[in-house]
C-alpha positions as a Python dict, from the first residue, in 0.01 Angstrom:
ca = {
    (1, 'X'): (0, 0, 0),
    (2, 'X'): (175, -242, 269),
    (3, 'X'): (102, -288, 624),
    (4, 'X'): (417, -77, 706),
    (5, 'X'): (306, 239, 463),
    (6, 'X'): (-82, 229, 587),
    (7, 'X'): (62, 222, 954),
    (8, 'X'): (308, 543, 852),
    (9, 'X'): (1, 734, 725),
    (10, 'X'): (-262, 680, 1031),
    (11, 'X'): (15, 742, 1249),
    (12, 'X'): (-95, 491, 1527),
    (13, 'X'): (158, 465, 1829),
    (14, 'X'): (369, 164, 1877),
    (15, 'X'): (393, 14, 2246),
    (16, 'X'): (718, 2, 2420),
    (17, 'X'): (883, -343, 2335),
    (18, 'X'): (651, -433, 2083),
    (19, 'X'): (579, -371, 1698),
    (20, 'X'): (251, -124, 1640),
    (21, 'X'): (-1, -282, 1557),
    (22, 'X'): (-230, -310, 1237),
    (23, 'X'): (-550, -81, 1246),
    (24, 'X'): (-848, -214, 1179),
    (25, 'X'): (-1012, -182, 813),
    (26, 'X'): (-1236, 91, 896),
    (27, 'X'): (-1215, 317, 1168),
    (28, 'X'): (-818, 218, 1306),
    (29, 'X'): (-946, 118, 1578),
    (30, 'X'): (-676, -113, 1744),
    (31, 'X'): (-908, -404, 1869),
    (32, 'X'): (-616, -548, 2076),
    (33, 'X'): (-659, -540, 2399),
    (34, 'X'): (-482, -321, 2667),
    (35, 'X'): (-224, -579, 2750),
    (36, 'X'): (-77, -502, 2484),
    (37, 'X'): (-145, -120, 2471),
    (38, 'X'): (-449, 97, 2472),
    (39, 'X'): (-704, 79, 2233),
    (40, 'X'): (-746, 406, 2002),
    (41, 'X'): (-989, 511, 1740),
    (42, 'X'): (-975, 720, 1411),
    (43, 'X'): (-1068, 999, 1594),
    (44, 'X'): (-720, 932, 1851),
    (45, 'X'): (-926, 912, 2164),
    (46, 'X'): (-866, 570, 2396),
    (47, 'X'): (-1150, 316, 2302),
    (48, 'X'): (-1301, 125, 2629),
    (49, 'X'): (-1334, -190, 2660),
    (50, 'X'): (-1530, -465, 2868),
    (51, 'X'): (-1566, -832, 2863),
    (52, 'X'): (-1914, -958, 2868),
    (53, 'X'): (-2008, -1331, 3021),
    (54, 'X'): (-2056, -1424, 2653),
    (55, 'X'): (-1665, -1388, 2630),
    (56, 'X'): (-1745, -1113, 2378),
    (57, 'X'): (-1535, -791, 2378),
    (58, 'X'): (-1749, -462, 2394),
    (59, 'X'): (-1557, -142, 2250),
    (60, 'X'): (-1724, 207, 2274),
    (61, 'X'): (-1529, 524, 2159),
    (62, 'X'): (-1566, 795, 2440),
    (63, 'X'): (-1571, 1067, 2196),
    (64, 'X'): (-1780, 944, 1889),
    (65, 'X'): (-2006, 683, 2084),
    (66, 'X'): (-1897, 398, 1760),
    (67, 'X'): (-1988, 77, 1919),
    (68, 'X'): (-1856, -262, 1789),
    (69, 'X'): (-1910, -653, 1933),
    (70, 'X'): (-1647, -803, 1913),
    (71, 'X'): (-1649, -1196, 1938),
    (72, 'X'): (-1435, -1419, 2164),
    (73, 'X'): (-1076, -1519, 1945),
    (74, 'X'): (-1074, -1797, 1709),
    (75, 'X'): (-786, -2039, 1591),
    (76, 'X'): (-788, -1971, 1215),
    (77, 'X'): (-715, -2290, 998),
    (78, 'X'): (-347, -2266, 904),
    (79, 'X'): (-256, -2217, 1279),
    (80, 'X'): (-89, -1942, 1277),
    (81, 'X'): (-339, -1636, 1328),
    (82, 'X'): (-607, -1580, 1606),
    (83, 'X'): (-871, -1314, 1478),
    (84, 'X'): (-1158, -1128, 1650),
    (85, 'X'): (-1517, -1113, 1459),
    (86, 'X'): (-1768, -830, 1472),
    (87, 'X'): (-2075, -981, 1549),
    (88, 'X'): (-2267, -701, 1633),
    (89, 'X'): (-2225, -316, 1565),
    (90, 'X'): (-2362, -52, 1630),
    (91, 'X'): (-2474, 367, 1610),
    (92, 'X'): (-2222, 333, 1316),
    (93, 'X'): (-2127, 281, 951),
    (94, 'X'): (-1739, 195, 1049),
    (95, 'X'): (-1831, -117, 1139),
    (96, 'X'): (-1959, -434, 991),
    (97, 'X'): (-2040, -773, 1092),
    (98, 'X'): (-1775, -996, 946),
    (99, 'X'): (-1494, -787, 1003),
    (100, 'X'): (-1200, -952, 1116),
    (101, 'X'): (-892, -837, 1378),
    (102, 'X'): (-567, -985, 1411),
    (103, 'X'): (-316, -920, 1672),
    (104, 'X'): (3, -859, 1562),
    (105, 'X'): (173, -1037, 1837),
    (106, 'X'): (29, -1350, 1772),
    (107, 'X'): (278, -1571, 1977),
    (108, 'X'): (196, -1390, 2288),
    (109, 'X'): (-199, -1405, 2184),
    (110, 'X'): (-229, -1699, 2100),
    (111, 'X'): (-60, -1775, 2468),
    (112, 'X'): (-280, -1603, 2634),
    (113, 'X'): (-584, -1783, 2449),
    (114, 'X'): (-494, -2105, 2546),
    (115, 'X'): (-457, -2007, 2915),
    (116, 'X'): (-751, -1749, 2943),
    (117, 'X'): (-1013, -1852, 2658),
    (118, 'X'): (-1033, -1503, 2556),
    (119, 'X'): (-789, -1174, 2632),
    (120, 'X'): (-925, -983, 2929),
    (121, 'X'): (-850, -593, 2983),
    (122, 'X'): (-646, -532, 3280),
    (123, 'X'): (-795, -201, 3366),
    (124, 'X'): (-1118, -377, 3392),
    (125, 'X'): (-1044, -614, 3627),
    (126, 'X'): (-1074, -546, 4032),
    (127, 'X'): (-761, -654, 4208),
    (128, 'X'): (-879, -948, 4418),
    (129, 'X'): (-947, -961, 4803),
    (130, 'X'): (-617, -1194, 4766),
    (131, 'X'): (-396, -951, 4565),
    (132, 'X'): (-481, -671, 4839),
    (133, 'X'): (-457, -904, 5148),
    (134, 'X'): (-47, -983, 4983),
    (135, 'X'): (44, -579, 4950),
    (136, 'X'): (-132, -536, 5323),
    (137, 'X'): (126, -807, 5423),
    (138, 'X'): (427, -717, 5249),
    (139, 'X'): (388, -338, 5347),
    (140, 'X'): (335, -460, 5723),
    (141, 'X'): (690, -645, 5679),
    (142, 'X'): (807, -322, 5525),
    (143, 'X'): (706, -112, 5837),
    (144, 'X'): (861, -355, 6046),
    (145, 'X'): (1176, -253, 5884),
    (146, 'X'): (1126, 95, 5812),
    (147, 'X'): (1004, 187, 6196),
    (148, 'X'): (706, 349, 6088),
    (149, 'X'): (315, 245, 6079),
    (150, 'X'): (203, 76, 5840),
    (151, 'X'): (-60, 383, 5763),
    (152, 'X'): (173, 590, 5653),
    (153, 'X'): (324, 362, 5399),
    (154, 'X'): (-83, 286, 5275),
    (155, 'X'): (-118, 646, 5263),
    (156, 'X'): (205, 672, 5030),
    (157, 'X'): (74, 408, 4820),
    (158, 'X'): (-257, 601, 4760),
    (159, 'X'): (-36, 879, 4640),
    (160, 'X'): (132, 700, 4398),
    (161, 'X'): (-236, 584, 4281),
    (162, 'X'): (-364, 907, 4278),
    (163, 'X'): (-22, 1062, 4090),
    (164, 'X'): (196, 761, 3939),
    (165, 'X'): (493, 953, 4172),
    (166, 'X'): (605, 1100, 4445),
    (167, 'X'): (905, 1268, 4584),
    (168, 'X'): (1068, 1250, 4930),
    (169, 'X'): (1213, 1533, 5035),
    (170, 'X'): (1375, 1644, 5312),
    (171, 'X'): (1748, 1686, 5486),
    (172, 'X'): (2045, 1423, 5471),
    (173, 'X'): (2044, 1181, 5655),
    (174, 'X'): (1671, 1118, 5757),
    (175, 'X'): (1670, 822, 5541),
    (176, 'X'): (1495, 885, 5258),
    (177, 'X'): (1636, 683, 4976),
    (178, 'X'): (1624, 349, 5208),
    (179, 'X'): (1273, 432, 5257),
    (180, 'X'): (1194, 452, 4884),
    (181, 'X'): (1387, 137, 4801),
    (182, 'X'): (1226, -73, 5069),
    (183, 'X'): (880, 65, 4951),
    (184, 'X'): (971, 5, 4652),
    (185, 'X'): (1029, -399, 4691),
    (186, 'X'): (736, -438, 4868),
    (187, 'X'): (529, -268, 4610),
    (188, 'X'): (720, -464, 4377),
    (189, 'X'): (734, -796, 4560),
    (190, 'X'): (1103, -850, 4546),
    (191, 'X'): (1278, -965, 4847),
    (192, 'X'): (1571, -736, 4798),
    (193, 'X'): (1748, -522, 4554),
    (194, 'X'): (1985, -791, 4434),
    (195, 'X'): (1697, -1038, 4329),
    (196, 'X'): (1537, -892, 4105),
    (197, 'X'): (1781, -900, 3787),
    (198, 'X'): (1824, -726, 3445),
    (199, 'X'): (1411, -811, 3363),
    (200, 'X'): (1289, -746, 3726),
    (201, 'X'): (1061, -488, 3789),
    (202, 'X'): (1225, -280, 3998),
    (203, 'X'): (1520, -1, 3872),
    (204, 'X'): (1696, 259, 4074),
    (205, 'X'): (1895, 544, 3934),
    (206, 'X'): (2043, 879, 4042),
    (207, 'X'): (2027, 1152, 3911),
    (208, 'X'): (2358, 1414, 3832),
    (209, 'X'): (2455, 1681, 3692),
    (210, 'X'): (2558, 1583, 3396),
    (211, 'X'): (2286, 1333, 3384),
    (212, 'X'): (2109, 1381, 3022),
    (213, 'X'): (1810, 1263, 2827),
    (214, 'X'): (2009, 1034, 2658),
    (215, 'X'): (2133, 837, 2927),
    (216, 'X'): (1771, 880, 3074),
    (217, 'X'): (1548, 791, 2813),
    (218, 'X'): (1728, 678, 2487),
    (219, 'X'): (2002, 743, 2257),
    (220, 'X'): (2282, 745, 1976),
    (221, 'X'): (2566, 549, 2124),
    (222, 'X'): (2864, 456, 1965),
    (223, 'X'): (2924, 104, 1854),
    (224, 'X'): (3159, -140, 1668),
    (225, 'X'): (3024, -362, 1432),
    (226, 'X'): (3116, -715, 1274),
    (227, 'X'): (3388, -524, 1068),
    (228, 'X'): (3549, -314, 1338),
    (229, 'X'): (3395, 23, 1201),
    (230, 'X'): (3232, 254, 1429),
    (231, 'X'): (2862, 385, 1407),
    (232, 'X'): (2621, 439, 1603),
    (233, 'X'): (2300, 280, 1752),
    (234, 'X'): (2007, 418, 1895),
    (235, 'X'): (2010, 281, 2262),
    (236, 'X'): (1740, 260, 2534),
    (237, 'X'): (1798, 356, 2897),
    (238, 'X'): (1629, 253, 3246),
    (239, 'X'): (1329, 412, 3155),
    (240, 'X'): (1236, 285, 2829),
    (241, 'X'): (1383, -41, 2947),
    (242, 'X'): (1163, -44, 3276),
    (243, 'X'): (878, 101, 3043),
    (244, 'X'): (885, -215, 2807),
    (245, 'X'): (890, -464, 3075),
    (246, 'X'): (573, -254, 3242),
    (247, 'X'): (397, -289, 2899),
    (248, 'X'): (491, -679, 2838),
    (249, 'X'): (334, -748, 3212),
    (250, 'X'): (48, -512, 3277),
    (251, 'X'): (-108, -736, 3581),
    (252, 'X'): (278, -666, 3802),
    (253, 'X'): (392, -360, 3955),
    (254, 'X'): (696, -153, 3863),
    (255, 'X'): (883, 93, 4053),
    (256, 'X'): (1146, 355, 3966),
    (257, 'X'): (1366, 471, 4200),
    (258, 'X'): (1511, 811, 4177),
    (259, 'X'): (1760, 897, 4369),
    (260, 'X'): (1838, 1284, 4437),
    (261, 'X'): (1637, 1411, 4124),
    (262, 'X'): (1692, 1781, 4192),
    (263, 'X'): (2098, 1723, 4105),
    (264, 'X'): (2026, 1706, 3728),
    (265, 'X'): (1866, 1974, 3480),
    (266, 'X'): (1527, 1853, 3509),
    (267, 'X'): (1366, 1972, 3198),
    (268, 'X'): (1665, 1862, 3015),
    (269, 'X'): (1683, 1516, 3162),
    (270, 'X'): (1288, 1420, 3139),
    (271, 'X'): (1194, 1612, 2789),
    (272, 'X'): (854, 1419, 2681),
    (273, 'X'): (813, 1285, 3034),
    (274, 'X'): (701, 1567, 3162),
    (275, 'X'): (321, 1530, 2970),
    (276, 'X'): (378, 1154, 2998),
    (277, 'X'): (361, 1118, 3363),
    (278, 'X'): (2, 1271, 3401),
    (279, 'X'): (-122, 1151, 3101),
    (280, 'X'): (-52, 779, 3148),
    (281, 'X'): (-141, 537, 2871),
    (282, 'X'): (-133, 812, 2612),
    (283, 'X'): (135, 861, 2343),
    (284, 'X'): (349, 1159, 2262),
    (285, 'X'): (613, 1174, 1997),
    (286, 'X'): (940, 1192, 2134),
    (287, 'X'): (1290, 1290, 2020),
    (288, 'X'): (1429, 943, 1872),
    (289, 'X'): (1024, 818, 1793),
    (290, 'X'): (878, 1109, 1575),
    (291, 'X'): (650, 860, 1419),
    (292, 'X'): (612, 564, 1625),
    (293, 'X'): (530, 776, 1978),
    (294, 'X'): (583, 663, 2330),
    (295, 'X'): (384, 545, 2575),
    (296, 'X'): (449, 545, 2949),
    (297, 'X'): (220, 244, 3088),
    (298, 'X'): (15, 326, 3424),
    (299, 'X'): (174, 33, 3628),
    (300, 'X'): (509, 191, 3635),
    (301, 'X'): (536, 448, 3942),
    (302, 'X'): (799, 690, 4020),
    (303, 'X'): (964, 750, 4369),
    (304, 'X'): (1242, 1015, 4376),
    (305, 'X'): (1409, 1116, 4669),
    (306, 'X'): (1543, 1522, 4705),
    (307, 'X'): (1795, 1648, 4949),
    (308, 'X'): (1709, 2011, 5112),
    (309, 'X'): (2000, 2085, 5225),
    (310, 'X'): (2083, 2344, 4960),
    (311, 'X'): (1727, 2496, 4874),
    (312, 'X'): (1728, 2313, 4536),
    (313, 'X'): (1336, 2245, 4595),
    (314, 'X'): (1259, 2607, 4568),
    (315, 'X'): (1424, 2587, 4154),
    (316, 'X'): (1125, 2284, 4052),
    (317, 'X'): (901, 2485, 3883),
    (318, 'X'): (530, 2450, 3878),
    (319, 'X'): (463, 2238, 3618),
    (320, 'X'): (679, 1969, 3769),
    (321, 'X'): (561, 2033, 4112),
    (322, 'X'): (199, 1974, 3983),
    (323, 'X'): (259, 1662, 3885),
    (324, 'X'): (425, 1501, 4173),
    (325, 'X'): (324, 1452, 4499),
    (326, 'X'): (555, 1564, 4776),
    (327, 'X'): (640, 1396, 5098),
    (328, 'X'): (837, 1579, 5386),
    (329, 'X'): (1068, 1366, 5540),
    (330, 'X'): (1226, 1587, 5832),
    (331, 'X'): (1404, 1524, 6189),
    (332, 'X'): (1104, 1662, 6336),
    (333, 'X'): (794, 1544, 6154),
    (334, 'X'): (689, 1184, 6120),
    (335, 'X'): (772, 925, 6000),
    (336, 'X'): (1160, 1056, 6070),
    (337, 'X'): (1057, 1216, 6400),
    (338, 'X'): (1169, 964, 6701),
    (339, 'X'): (1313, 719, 6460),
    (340, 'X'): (1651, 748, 6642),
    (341, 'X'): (1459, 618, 6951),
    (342, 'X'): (1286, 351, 6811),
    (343, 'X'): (1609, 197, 6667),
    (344, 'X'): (1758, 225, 6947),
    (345, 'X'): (1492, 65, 7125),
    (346, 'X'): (1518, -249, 6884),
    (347, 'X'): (1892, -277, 6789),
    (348, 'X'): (2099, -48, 7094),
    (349, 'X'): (1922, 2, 7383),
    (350, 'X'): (2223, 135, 7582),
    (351, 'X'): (2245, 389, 7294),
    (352, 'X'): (1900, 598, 7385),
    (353, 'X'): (2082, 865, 7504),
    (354, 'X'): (2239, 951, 7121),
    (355, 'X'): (1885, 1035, 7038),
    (356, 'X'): (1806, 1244, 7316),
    (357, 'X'): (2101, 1444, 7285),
    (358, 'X'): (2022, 1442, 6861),
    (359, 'X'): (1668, 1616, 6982),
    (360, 'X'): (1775, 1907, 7146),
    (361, 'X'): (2080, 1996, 6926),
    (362, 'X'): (1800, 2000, 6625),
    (363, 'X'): (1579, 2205, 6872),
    (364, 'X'): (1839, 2455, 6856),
    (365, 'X'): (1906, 2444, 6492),
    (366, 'X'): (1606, 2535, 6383),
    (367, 'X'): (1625, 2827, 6604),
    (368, 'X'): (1932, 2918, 6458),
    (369, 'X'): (1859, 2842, 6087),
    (370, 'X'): (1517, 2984, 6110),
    (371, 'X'): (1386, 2702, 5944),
    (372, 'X'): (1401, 2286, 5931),
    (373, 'X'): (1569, 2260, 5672),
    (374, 'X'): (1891, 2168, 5737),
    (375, 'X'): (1853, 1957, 6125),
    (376, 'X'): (2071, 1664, 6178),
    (377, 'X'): (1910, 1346, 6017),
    (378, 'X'): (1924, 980, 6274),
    (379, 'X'): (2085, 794, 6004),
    (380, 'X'): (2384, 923, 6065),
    (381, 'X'): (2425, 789, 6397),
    (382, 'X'): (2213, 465, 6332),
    (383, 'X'): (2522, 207, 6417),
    (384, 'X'): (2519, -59, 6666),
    (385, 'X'): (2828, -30, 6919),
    (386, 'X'): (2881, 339, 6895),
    (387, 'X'): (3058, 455, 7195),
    (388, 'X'): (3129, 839, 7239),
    (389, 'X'): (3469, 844, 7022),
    (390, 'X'): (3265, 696, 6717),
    (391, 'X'): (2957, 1018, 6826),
    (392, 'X'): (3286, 1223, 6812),
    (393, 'X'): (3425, 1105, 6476),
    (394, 'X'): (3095, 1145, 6317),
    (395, 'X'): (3013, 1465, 6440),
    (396, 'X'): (3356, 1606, 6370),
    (397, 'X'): (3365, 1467, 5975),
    (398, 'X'): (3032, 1457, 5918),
    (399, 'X'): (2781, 1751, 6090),
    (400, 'X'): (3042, 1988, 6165),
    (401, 'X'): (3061, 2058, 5806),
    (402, 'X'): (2694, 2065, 5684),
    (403, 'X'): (2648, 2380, 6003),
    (404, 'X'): (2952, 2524, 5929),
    (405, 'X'): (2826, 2558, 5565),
    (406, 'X'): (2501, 2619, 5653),
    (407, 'X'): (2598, 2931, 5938),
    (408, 'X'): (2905, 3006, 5725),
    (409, 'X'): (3025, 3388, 5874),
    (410, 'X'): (2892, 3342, 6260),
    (411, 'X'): (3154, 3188, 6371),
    (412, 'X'): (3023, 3165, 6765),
    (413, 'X'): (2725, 2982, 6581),
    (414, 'X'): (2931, 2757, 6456),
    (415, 'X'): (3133, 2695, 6804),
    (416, 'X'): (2852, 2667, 6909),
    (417, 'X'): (2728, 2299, 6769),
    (418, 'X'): (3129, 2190, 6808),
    (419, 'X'): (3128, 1840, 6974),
    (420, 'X'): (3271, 1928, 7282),
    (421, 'X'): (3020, 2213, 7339),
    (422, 'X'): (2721, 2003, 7230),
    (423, 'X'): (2861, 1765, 7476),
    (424, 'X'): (2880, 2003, 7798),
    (425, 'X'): (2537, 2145, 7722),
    (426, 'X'): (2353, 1823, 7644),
    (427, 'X'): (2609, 1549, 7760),
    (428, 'X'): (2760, 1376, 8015),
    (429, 'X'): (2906, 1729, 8129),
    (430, 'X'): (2618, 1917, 8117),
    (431, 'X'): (2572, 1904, 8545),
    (432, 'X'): (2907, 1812, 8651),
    (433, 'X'): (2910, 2137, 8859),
    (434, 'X'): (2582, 2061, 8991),
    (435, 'X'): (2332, 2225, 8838),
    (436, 'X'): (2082, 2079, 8604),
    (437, 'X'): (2025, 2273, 8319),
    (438, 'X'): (1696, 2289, 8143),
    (439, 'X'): (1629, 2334, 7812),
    (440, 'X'): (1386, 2607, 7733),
    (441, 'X'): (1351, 2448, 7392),
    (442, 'X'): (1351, 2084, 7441),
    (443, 'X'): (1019, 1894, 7547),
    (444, 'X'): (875, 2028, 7903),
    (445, 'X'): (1012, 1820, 8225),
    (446, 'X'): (1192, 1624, 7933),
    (447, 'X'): (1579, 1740, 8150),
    (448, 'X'): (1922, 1549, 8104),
    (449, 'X'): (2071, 1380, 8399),
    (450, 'X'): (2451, 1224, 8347),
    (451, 'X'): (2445, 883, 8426),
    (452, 'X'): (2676, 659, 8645),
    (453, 'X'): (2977, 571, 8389),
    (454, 'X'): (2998, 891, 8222),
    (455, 'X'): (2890, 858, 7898),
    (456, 'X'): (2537, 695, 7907),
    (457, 'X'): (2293, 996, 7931),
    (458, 'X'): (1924, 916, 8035),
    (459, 'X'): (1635, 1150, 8041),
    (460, 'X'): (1441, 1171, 8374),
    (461, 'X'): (1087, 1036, 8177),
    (462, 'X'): (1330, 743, 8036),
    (463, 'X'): (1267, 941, 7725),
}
């Protein structure tokens, strides 16, 4: 029996972007370590493994307590394998002292031997003070530029520990998919979205209707080959490509962005995915790898992004809800609430009074939506040099529609939140006969006064 028939009958998994690797001689055991995939015995539970100060490799199996030694790797004489020797075992007959294990990759081992001495297993390692003192300062930078604290963004991270993924949902507008790609760099360390090329470790994709596992995951797509004849190759998409490059460098972190996951059939779109992302490190057979498995490594996280606006949140079912974590991102919860301010404050100071006015229109749309749902998101109006023609342009082509959806059939709802009205009760016009008028719903003493040229409007606490 061949390598390649032994390997079909154990049925070991293979790692994304590399060949499975040979068993060992007793037990199957894979005695690589877990940069290169975890480490699973004949009974298919995930072996641990430690390195000692004697540079030897200690391997237990969690479920059958089989204990091996395992000593440092040596350069065999013909150069071209590196093997691990038991030298001690064990609590069981599997093993013996003598046995030898060879890594399959042995350009990449043999690497990593010359610059480490011995392979180390990534889960064992703490991250050093260093490491954490670089994400505390790139996540600082990234609040900078998000407008938020930097807890919030630490808190998000220990989601994504906790999980592997969250989701950010909320309204248009309220900036949630420039939030998850500028987390998403600085969890990455890229400087932008642009530098991090086809082998970076950072993807984004969206998410569609006719968005399909396929195009998600992998598939049969059509091809020409040296002869001009047609056929058809299977071919991977941004996750197993991501996936792969998250296996190959275990000590980085990679991000997926997913933009607006609730517009595609979800169970269609992730199939397998759905056990892989809480059982990380684990393999499941998939469609196009009935034999061979798949194995979603734990330093790839997931941040999709999901729009409210039609209710779509309510059709994720349980089992997918379970398994992310989910972060409101509303108008009038933080981080989103005051961010119109605080740009303002930073980029167009003369602008301040877009964001008060933006406050009590969504004061009153969530009394007349029952419900946050659908308020007015600051992104829309987050544009240096907007005067009150370019407010009127975007309100008129841009919110009008979204409330005349949303309060489609009350028409003097709808009137209601029409520019110019919005304008006479909360603009410039609002006391040109005289009278202030106060807003039962808006902040208490927080009352508009029109200012000097007529389209500047300031709050009397300089809100």
């Amino acid at each position: 029996m061949d390598d390649k028939q032994y390997w079909q009958q154990v049925k070991r998994p293979s790692v994304p972007g590399r060949p499975p690797e040979k068993p060992t001689a007793h037990c199957g055991t894979l005695h690589s370590t877990s940069k290169w995939g975890p480490h699973y015995c004949a009974c298919g539970s995930v072996a641990k493994c430690h390195i000692e100060p004697d540079a030897a490799t200690y391997k237990v199996c969690p479920r059958t307590s089989e204990v091996v030694w395992v000593g440092p790797p040596i350069q065999r004489s013909d150069g071209n394998k590196v093997v691990n020797r038991v030298v001690k075992a064990t609590g069981s007959p599997s093993f013996e002292v003598g046995d030898e294990f060879r890594s399959a990759d042995i350009r990449k081992q043999n690497q990593h031997v010359a610059e480490h001495g011995v392979d180390p297993d990534p889960r064992d390692v703490e991250s050093s003070s260093d490491d954490a003192d670089d994400l505390r300062s790139r996540l600082e930078s990234a609040a900078r530029s998000l407008l938020c604290d930097v807890s919030f963004l630490e808190e998000i991270v220990a989601l994504l520990k906790d999980k592997g993924q969250v989701i950010l949902y909320g309204p248009p507008g309220t900036g949630k998919t420039y939030f998850a790609r500028r987390l998403a760099w600085a969890l990455t360390d890229i400087a932008d979205d642009e530098d991090y090329g086809e082998n970076g470790p950072y993807s984004l994709v969206q998410f569609h209707p006719a968005y399909s596992y396929e195009d998600f995951f992998e598939g049969f797509r059509p091809a020409v080959d040296d002869d001009g004849n047609m056929t058809y190759q299977l071919t991977s998409g941004p996750l197993v490509r991501l996936a792969e490059r998250a296996a190959e460098n275990p000590d980085e972190q990679h991000v997926m962005v997913i933009d607006e996951i609730n517009r595609a059939n979800l169970p269609r779109v992730l199939g397998e995915l759905l056990y892989l992302l809480e059982y990380r490190s684990e393999w499941t057979q998939t469609q196009y790898r009935p034999v061979d498995g798949f194995v979603l490594p734990s330093n790839l996280w997931f941040i999709a992004t999901m729009n409210t606006a039609d209710r779509s949140i309510a059709l994720i079912d349980a089992a997918m809800r379970r398994r992310f974590h989910f972060v409101p991102f509303f108008p009038n919860r933080p981080p989103t609430q005051g961010l119109l301010r605080r740009w303002t404050q930073h980029n167009a100071p003369e602008q301040a009074w877009v964001a008060e006015m933006l406050d009590r229109v969504n004061s009153e749309l969530e009394q007349a939506l029952g419900g946050d749902h659908l308020l007015i998101g600051p992104s829309h109006f987050m544009k240096p040099g907007l005067d009150v023609e370019g407010l009127q342009r975007i309100w008129k082509y841009n919110i009008e529609p979204l409330i005349e959806d949303q309060l489609f059939g009350r028409q003097d709802a709808i009137d209601s939140f029409r520019f110019d009205a919005v304008r006479t009760r909360h603009g410039s016009g609002a006391t040109s006969s005289g009278t202030e008028r106060e807003q039962s719903d808006g902040p208490a003493g927080d009352e508009v006064q029109p200012s000097n040229d007529g389209d500047r409007v300031d709050s009397r606490d300089g809100g």
